[in-house]
C-alpha positions in Angstrom: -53.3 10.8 40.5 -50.2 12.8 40.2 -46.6 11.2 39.4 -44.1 12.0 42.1 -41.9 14.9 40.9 -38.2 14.3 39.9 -35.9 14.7 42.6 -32.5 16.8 41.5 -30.2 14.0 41.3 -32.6 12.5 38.4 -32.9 15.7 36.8 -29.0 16.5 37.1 -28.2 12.9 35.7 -30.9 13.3 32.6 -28.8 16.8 31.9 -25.9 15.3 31.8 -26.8 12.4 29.7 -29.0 14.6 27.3 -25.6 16.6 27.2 -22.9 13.4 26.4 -25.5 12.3 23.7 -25.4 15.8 21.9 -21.6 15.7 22.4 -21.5 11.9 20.7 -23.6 13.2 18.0 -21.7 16.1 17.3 -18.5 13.8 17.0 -20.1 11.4 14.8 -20.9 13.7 13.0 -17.4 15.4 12.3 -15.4 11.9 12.0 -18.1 10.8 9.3 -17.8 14.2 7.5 -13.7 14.4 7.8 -12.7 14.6 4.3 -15.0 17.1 3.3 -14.2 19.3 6.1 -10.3 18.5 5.3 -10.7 18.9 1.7 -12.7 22.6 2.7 -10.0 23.3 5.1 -7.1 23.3 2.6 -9.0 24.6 -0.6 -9.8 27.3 2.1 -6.0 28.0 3.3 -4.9 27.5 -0.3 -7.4 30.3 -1.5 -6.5 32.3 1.8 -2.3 31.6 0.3 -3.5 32.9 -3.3 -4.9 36.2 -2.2 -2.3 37.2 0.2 0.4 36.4 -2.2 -1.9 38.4 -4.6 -2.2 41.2 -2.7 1.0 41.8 -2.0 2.4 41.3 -5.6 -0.3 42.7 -7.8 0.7 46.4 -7.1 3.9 45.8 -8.4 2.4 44.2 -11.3 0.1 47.0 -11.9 3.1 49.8 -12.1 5.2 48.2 -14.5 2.5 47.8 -17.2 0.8 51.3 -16.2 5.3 52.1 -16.7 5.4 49.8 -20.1 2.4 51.3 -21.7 2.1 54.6 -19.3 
C-alpha cells in the first residue's frame, strides 16, 4: 500500500509555509537580538569614524615630529 502522491498545490502551499516560518524565525530572531546588533552597529561606525579621521590626519602628524626632531 502506497500513499497517494502530493498534488502541486500541496507541495506549492508546504513551500510557501516552510518559507513564511524561516522568514518569522529570522525576524525573531533580529527583534530579540536588537541591542546587540545596535550596540555592534555604532561601535562599528564609530571605529569605521576613528580610522578615517586617522588616516587622513596621521600624515600630517608624522611630518611635523619627523620636522621637530628631523
Amino acid at each position: 500500500m502506497s500513499s497517494p502522491a502530493p498534488s502541486i498545490s500541496q507541495a506549492l502551499t508546504d513551500t510557501i509555509n516552510a518559507i513564511v516560518t524561516i522568514i518569522d524565525q529570522i525576524a525573531q530572531t533580529i527583534s530579540a537580538n536588537a541591542s546587540a546588533i545596535a550596540t555592534v552597529l555604532i561601535v562599528g561606525g564609530l571605529a569605521l569614524g576613528v580610522y578615517a579621521l586617522y588616516r587622513r590626519i596621521a600624515p600630517a602628524v608624522t611630518g611635523f615630529f619627523r620636522g621637530l626632531f628631523g
